[in-house]
Every structure is written in structure tokens, then in C-alpha cells.
N, C-alpha and C positions, 0 to 999 in steps of 0.2 A: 534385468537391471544390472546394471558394469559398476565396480565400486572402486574405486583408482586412489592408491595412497602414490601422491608422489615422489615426496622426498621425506629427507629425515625428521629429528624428534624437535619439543619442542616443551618446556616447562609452562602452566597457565593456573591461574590462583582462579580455581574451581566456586570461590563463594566470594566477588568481586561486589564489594558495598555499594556502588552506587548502583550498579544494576538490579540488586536486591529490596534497593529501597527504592526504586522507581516500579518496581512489580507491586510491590505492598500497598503503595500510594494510588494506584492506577488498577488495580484489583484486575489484570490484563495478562497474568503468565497464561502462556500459551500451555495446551495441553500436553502433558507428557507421556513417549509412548517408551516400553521397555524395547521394544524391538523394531526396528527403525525398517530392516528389511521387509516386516508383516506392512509397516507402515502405508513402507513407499510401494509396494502392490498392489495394498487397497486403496492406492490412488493412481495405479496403473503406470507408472514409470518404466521405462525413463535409465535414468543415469545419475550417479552421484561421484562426484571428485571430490579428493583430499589434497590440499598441500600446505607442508609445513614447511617453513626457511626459518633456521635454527639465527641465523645473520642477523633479521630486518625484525625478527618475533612475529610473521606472519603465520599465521594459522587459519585458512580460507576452507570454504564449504561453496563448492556451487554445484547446485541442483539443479536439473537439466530434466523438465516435466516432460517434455514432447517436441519432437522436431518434424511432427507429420505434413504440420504445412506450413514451414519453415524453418531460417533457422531460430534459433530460441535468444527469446531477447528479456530482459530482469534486469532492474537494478542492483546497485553495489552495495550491502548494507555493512557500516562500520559501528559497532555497538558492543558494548563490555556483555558478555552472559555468566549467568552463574553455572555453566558446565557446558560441556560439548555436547552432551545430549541433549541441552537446551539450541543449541548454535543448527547442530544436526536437525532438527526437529522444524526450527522456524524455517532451515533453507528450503528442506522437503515441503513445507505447508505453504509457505510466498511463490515458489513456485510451478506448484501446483493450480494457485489463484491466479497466476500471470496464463498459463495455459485458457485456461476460463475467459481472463479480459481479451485476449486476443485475437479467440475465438469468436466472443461474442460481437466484437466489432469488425468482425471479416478482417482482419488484420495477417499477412503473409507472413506467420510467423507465431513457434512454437511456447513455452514460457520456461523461464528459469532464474535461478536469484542465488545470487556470490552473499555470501555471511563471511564476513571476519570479524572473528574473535580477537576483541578490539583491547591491546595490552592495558596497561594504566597507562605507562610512558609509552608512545612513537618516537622513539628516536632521532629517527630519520625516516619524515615521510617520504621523498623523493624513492628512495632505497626500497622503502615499505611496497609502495603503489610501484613501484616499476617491475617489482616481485611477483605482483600478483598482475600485471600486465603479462607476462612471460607463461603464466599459470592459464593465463586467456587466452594467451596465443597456440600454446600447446593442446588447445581443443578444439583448433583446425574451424574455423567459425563457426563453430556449431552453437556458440552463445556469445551473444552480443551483451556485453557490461553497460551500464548506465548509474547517472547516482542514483541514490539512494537515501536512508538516515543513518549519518554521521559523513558520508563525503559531499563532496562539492565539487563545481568545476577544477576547480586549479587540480585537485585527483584527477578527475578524468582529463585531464591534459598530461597526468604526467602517466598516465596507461599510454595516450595515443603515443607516447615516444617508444612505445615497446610492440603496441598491437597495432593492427587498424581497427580489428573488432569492437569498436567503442562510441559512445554519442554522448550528447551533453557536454561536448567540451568547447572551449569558447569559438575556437575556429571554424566555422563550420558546420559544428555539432551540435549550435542550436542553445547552448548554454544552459541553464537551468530550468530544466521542467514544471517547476512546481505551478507559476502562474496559471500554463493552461491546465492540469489536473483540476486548481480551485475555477476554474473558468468551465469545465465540466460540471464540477459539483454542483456550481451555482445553476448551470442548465439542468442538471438534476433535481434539485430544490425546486426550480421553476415549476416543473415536470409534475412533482409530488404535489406541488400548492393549488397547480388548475387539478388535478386530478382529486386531490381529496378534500381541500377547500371550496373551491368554483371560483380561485380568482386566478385574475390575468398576470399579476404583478407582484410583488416584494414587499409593497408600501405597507408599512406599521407589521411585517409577518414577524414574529418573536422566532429568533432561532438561538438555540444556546451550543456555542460550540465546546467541543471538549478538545484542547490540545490548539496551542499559538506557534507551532514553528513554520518552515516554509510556508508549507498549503493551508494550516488554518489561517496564518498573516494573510497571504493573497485571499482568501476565501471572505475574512472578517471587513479588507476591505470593499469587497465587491459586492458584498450584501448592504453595507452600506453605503455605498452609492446607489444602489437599490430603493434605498428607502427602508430596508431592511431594520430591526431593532437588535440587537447582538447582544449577549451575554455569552462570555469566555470565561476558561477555567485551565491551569497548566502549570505543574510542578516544576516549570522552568518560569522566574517571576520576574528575570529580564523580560523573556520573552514576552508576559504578560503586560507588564508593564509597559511596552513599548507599545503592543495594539491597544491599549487604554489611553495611551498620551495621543497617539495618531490618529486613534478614529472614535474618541468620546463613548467607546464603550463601557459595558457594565462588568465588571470579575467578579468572581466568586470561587469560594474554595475548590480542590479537585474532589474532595469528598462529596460536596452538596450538589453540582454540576445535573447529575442525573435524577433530582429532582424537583429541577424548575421547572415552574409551571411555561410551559412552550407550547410552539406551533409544531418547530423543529428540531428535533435533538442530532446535530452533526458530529460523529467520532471522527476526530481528527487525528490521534493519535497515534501508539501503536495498537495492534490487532487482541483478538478475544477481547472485546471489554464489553460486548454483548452477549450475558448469559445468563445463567439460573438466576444470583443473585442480583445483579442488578437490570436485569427488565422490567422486574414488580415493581422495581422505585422510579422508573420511569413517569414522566407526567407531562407526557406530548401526545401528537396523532400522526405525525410521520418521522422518523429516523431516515436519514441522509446523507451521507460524510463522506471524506475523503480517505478512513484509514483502510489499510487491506485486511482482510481476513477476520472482518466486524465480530463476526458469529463466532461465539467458543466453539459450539456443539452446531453445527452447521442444521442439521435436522432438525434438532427438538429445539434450537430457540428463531430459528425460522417459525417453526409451528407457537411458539410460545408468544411472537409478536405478533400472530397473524389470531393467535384466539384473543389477544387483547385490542382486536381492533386497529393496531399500530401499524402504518403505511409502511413498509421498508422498499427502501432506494437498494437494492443489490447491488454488494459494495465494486463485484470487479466490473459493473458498469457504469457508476456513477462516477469511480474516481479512477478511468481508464483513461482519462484529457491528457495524462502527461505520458503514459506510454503509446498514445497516438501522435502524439504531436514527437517523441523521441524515436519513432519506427520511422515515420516519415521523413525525416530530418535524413535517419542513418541512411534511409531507401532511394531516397530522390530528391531530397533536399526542398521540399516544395513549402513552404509554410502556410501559407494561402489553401493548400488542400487539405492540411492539417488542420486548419483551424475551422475546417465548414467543416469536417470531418467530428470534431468535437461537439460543434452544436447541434447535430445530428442524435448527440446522446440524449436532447429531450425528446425527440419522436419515437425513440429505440424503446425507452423508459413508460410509456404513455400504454406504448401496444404490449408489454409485458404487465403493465396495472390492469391494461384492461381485458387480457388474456387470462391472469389472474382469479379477477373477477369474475368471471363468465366461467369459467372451471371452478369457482369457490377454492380456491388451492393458495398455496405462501407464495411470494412473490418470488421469492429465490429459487424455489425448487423449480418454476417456468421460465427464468434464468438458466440455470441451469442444463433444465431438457432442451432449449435452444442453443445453447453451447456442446451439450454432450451431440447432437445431431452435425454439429460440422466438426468436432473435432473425431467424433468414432464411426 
């Protein structure tokens, strides 16, 4: 594993309040390890960069999971954390999971994922994002940037003026992801409904989403258009608000969220918000979502949902639509291959339940073994 500090220092308000109140509410920090290097081993890495620009108050983390069959492609996350071993921690474990998706969908290309340690003030975004385009250029394309949560295209347009290593920007790059990720998920859901329901269809299935931004908005409406019945839940109450006005949904607190009574409980959100404590409160028969790295404890609540009977959707396949449709864009520009690429994730999904099944085993860990076989 190669650990690269690039440049100089950089001061960061280590216990940043809205980040801490959004872990509280969302009961979703990710696990913490003391030793990032045992970490990133036991997940067979790889590479980690550092760089800080004392100028723009950039402070970036990209982790670099595997370049074996390709090069390495992850989104851009922009997000306040409450320390750099928090920031370290999520870039190690997101892309880690992007190795996983990329694999799993025969995709030519390794995983990895850019964290900045997102000031209070940006200053100058231009300044900011051009910073850390120069930070992606200096690793010789060996990882491709994309957004993420907290940037948007107008960032990744203002990367391309520094890298070419870059997708999702408007010119070319395909714009924002997120539609087809939730166009996945819903192929997902479809997936889990004939599989553990016996229907063909959406009409009247109760799904309760957790989390209204990009991908659960696209997601919320495409279930209903479905026929679908939708209950959402999101400590962002714009955001809620806004899929309650547009699409006649039901809200509910983020606290109660995980125990409606459902068909489907979809994490939308950020990552870990499936584990010890709330599995038991769960009160569905399949989990399906679009957030990454669903599982706290990847093993034991894998095993936790599969002895309570709970269907799970594996998250780096159900919600890989937007790094397929973002590979594609960067690779060949095809859309049209992208998009039958995506709906392909109900047949992928189907023979992993029913593999599953027939091994009596968690869904994820047959994810998994079929990941771990073309990526080692």
C-alpha cells in the first residue's frame, strides 16, 4: 500500500456540528478503526493519497482500491466530518465497495473514492475544485473522479478544466448520475418483489424510503409511477417536502422510518445505517436501496438479516446504475449501452437470490464470492 502526503498543512475544526448532528439523527457513523493501515490490508489495497492546499482549505483523501482491471473510477464526496480519521475511514471503505460494484458488473475498471473534508466556508469554489482537479491529474489516470454527495456537475466541470480524468460534467460527461442509479434500484426492487413476493409489478408494493436527495427523489418518483405506494423519511425537510408536494407521498420522522410496516425498506442515505441496532426494528421482507456500504458490520448483519428472513438487495449491485451509466459515458460515450446495461441488474439480482437460496447462505456473501472471483 503507497501513502502520499502531497503538500502542505492545513487547520480543520475536528468536532464540525452539523456533521455530528446528522450521525446522531441517522444513527449511520461509520465504524471506526485506530489503524487505517491494518485497515486498508484487510481489505487488500491498494493506495491512499493526501493532499492539503493551505489556499483553497482543501483537504482531500482519495483511495485508490484496485487498478487490476482497470483504471479506478469513484465518486467525489464533499461532506463536513467530525475528524480525518473519520474522512480516512469512509474513503478506505467507499472505495473498497466501488471495487465490488464494478466488478460485479464486469465493468473495465478498478474502484476508488476522493473525500474532502468539506470546510464550513468554500470560499472560492472554482479555486477549491480546480485544486483538487490538479490532485487527479497528478495520479496519471489511475482514478477517474465523478460526483458524489455534496458536489454536482457545475464541480465536475470545473475539474474538467484542470484533468481530463473526469465524468459527470455537462459536456459530454453525461451530467448527473443519479436518475439512472435510482433506475437501477427500481430494477432492483422489481427483482426482490418477483422474487420474494411472486409479483410481476409495483402496483399497491409499500416501500418506505430512508433519505429524499438525488437518488431517493428519482427513486420516489419512479416508484410511483409504478404504481408503487412510498413513505419517505430525511433530516433534510426541503428535501422532504419537496417529494411530498410532487409525488403525494407519505413522510415520517427519520427516527420511526425503520419501523414501518412495509414491503420495502430502501436506504437511501449515507452508509452503515444497517446493523445491530436497527435491524430488529425493522418491519419489512426485503431491504433494497440505493445507499453504499448499507451494512455496518458487513458479516454479522448480513447474517442478522438473512436469519430474520429479510430479502437484501446487495447494495454494490442494486445501486451500481449510476456508476455504469458514469464508466460508460467516460469509456465510449454510449448511452443507449449504458442503459440496457443497467436493466440487466434485475437478471444479475435474480440469479444471486436464487443462488442464495439453493446454498441456504446471505445474499451478500454470494455477492460477494462472485466479485471476489473476477476481481482476485
Amino acid at each position: 500500500m503507497e501513502i502520499k502526503n502531497l503538500s502542505g498543512g492545513l487547520s480543520l475544526n475536528p468536532n464540525n456540528e452539523d456533521f455530528l448532528a446528522m450521525q446522531t439523527q441517522n444513527d449511520n457513523t461509520p465504524p471506526s478503526y485506530d489503524d487505517v493501515f491494518q485497515y486498508a490490508k484487510d481489505l487488500n489495497y491498494g493506495e491512499l493519497h493526501f493532499k492539503i492546499d493551505k489556499k483553497t482549505g482543501l483537504f482531500a483523501v482519495v483511495a485508490i482500491h484496485s487498478t487490476k482491471l482497470g483504471p479506478a473510477i469513484g465518486g467525489c464526496r464533499c461532506i463536513p466530518y467530525a475528524s480525518t480519521q473519520a474522512a480516512i475511514t469512509d474513503a478506505v471503505r467507499l472505495a473498497y465497495g466501488m471495487s465490488y460494484k464494478a466488478a460485479i458488473c464486469e465493468l473495465p475498471h478498478g474502484g476508488a473514492k476522493a473525500v474532502l473534508m468539506r470546510p464550513p466556508v468554500i470560499a472560492n469554489r472554482q479555486a477549491y475544485f480546480q485544486s483538487f482537479a490538479e490532485f487527479v491529474n497528478e495520479l496519471n489516470g489511475r482514478y477517474v473522479t465523478a460526483m458524489d454527495s455534496g458536489t454536482d456537475v457545475n464541480d465536475m466541470d470545473i475539474i474538467a478544466t484542470k484533468t481530463r480524468y473526469v465524468t459527470c460534467t455537462s459536456e459530454g460527461g453525461g451530467g448527473d448520475p443519479s436518475p439512472f442509479t435510482a433506475l437501477g434500484v427500481k430494477r432492483g426492487i422489481e427483482a426482490a418483489v418477483k422474487f420474494k413476493l411472486g409479483q410481476d409489478n409495483l402496483r399497491d408494493v409499500h416501500v418506505a424510503i430512508q433519505g429524499a436527495g438525488h437518488v431517493g427523489y428519482y427513486l420516489a418518483r419512479d416508484l410511483v409511477e409504478a404504481g408503487a405506494r412510498v413513505t419517505m423519511a430525511d433530516i433534510n425537510t426541503a428535501n422532504l417536502e419537496r417529494c411530498k408536494n410532487e409525488f403525494k407521498i407519505e413522510i415520517v420522522s427519520p427516527e420511526s422510518i425503520y419501523e414501518i410496516n412495509c414491503d420495502v425498506f430502501a436506504p437511501c442515505a449515507l452508509g452503515a445505517g444497517l446493523n445491530a441496532t436497527t435491524i430488529p426494528r425493522l418491519n419489512t421482507t426485503i431491504v433494497a436501496g440505493a445507499a453504499n456500504n448499507q451494512l455496518k458490520d458487513i458479516d454479522e448483519d448480513d447474517k442478522l438479516l438473512f436469519e430474520r428472513g429479510i430479502l437484501y438487495a446487495p447494495d454494490f449491485l442494486i445501486n451500481s446504475g449510476g456508476l455504469i451509466y458514469a464508466a460508460s459515458v467516460y469509456d465510449h460515450g454510449n448511452f443507449e449501452q449504458a442503459k440496457n446495461h443497467i436493466l440487466n441488474i434485475y437478471d444479475a439480482l435474480i440469479k444471486i437470490f436464487t443462488r442464495a437460496k439453493a446454498e441456504h447462505k446471505p445474499t451478500n456473501h454470494i455477492a460477494q464470492v462472485i466479485a471476489d472471483e473476477r476481481l482476485y
